[in-house]
C-alpha positions in Angstrom: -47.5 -31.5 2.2 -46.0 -34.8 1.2 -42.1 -35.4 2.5 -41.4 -35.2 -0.9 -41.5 -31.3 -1.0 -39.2 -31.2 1.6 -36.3 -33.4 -0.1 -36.9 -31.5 -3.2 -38.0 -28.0 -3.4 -36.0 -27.5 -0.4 -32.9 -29.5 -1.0 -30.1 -28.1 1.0 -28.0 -28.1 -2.8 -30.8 -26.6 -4.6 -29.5 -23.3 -6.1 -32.3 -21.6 -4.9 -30.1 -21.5 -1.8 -26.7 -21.5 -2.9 -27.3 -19.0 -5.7 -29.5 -16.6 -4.4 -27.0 -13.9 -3.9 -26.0 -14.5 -7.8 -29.3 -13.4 -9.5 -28.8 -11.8 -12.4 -31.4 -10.7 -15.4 -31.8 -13.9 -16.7 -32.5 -15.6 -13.7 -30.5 -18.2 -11.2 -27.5 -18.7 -12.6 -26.8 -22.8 -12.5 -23.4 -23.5 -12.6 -23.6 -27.2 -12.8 -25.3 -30.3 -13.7 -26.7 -30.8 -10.3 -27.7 -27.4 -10.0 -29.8 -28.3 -13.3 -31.3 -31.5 -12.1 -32.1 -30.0 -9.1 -33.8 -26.8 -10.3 -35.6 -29.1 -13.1 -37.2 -31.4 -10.4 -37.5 -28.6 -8.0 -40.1 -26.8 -10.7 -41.9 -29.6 -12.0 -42.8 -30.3 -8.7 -44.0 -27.1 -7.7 -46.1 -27.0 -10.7 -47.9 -30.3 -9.8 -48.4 -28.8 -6.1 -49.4 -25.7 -7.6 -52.5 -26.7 -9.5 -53.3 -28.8 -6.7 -53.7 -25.8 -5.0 -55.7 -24.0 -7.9 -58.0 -26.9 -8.7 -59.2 -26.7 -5.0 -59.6 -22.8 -5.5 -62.1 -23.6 -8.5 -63.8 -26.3 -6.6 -64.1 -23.7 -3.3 -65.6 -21.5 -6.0 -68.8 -23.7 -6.7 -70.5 -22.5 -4.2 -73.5 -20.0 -4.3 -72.7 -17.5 -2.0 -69.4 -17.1 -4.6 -71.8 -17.0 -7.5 -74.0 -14.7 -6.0 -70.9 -12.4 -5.6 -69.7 -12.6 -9.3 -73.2 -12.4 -11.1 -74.1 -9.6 -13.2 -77.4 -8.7 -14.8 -75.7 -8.8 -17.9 -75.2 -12.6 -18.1 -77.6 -15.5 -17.2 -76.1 -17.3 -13.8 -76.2 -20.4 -16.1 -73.2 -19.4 -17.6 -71.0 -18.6 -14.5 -72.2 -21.9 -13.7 -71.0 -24.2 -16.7 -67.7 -21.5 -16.4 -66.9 -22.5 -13.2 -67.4 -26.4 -13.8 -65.5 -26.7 -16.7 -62.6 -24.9 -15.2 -62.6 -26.9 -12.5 -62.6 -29.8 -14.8 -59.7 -28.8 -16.8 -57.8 -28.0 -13.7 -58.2 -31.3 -11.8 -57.3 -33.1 -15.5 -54.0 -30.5 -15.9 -52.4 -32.1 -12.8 -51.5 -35.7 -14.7 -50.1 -33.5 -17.3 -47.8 -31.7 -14.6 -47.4 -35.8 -13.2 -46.0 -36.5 -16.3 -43.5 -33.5 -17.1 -42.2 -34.1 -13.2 -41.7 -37.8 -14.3 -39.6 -36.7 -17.5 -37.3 -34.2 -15.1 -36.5 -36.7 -12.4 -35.5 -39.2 -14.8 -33.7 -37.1 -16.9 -35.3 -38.0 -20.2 -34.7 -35.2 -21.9 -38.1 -34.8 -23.8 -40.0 -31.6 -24.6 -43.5 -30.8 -22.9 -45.2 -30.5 -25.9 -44.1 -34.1 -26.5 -44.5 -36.3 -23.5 -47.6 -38.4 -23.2 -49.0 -40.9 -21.1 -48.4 -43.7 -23.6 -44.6 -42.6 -24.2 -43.9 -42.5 -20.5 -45.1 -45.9 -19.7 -42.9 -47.8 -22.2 -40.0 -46.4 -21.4 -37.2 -48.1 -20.4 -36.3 -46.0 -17.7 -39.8 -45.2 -16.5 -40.5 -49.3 -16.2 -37.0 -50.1 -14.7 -37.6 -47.5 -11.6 -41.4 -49.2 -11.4 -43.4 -46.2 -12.2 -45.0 -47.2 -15.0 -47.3 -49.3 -12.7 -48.1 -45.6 -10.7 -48.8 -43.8 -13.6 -51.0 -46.1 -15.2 -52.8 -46.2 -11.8 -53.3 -42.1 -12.2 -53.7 -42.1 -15.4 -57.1 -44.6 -14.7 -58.4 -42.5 -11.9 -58.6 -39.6 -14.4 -60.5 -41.3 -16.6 -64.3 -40.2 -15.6 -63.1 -36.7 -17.3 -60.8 -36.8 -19.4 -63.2 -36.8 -22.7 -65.0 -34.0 -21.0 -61.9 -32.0 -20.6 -60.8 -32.5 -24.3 -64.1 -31.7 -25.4 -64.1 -28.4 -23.6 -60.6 -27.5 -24.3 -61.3 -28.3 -28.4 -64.6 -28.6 -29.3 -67.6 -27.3 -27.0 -69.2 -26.6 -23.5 -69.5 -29.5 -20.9 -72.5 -30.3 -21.2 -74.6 -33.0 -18.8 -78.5 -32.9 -18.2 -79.1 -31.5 -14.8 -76.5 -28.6 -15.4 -77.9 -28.6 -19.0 -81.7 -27.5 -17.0 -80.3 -25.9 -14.6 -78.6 -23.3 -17.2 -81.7 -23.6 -19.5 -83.7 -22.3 -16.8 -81.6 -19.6 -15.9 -81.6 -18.7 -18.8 -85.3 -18.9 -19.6 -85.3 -16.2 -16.4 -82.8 -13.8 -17.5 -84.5 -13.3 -20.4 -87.8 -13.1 -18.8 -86.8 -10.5 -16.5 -85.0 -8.2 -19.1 -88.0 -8.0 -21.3 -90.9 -7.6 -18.6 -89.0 -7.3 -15.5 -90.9 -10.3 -14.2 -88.9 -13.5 -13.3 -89.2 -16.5 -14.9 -89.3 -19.3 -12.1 -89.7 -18.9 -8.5 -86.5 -17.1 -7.3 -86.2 -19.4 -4.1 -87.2 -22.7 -5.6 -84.4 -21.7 -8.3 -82.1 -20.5 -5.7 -82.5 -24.0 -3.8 -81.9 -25.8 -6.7 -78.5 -24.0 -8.2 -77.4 -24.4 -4.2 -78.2 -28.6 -4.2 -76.5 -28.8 -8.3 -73.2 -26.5 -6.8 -73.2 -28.9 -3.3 -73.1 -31.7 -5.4 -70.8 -31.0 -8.0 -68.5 -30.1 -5.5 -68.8 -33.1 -3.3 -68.4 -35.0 -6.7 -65.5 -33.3 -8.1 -64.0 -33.4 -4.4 -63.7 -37.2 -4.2 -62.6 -37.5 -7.6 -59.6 -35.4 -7.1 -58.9 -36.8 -3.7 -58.4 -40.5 -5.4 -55.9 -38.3 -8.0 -54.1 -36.9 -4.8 -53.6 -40.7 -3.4 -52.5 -42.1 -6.4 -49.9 -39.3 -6.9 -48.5 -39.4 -2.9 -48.2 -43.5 -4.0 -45.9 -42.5 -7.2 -43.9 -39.3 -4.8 -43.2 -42.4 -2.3 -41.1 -44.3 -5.1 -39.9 -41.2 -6.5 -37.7 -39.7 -3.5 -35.1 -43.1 -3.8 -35.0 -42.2 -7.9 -34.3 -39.0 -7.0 -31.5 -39.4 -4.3 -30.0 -41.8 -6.9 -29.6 -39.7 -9.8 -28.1 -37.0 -7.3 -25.3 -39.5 -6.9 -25.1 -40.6 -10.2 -24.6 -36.8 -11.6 -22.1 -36.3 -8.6 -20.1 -39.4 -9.4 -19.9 -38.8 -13.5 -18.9 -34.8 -12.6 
């Protein structure tokens, strides 16, 4: 957990203390400014942490004693497979969108989700005076290596990259073999040896990649917690 957390999600003025007794249907009540700013950095936050925590889920998932467990008869393991990459994929790539929201909240810039993006944040005035523009061009270049590969799943198609692309091919091949004669396909332990090396792999691969994304992030939290304190001040002194 970076200190971060700490100053934020459990902010001794966050309403999620001082409000808790006043629940109501709609939710925490928030009965002023602070409370607002507070709550709005308090969730953007969380969300960031959040699918953190989920993207290492998917990546603890490519593993083939997990596949094992999930595979039916009905469906080539191929496709679990390529499943389970490209979630992982779009889960690592979801946590710069989260960066970015979080960014938008702490400086209180007052733009919409389905607005902010990576280019908008970096000229802004705010976003450059605090120096953050710097950290978030530096995330924004370590999630590079799959970003297209996101977008193309998201929009367009299946991730799609040569050893996965045999590996699913030749699952495939022994699915089908083995519902129309019963007789398999390939060697079941060669196979099995091989989807176990692809899965260790990808893993390690994915691993590193979103361990760069972590540092990169803990770099922009360390020059976020002084923005933070200082809009805290500045909504106490204008209220």
């Amino acid at each position: 957990m970076h200190k971060i957390d700490g100053i934020i999600i459990l902010d001794k003025e966050s309403p999620l203390r001082t409000n808790l007794t006043e629940i109501n249907k709609t939710g925490i009540i928030i009965d002023s400014e602070l409370s607002g700013y507070i709550l709005a950095c308090s969730k953007a936050l969380s969300a960031i942490s959040s699918c953190m925590d989920k993207t290492k889920l998917s990546l603890s998932f490519l593993d083939i004693n997990h596949l094992e467990a999930i595979a039916t008869e009905e469906r080539s393991k191929g496709d679990y497979i390529e499943l389970l990459v490209e979630n992982t994929i779009i889960r690592v790539q979801s946590i710069y969108d989260r960066t970015l929201i979080f960014i938008n909240r702490l400086l209180d810039l007052g733009i919409s989700n389905e607005s902010i993006n990576h280019n908008l944040l970096i000229t802004n005035e705010k976003v450059i005076g605090y120096g953050l523009d710097g950290k978030l061009k530096s995330i924004n270049k370590s999630c590079k290596e799959y970003r297209s590969v996101r977008n193309t799943v998201i929009h367009h198609d299946r991730y799609s990259e040569e050893q996965l692309d045999q590996l699913a091919l030749i699952m495939k091949a022994d699915h089908l073999s083995r519902q129309n004669s019963g007789e398999p396909f390939a060697d079941e332990g060669t196979l099995k040896d091989f989807t176990e090396a692809y899965l260790k792999i990808k893993r390690e691969d994915l691993s590193e990649y979103l361990d760069i994304i972590e540092k990169r992030i803990s770099d922009l939290y360390d020059s976020a917690i002084p923005v933070y304190t200082h809009y805290k001040d500045k909504i106490r002194t204008t209220n």
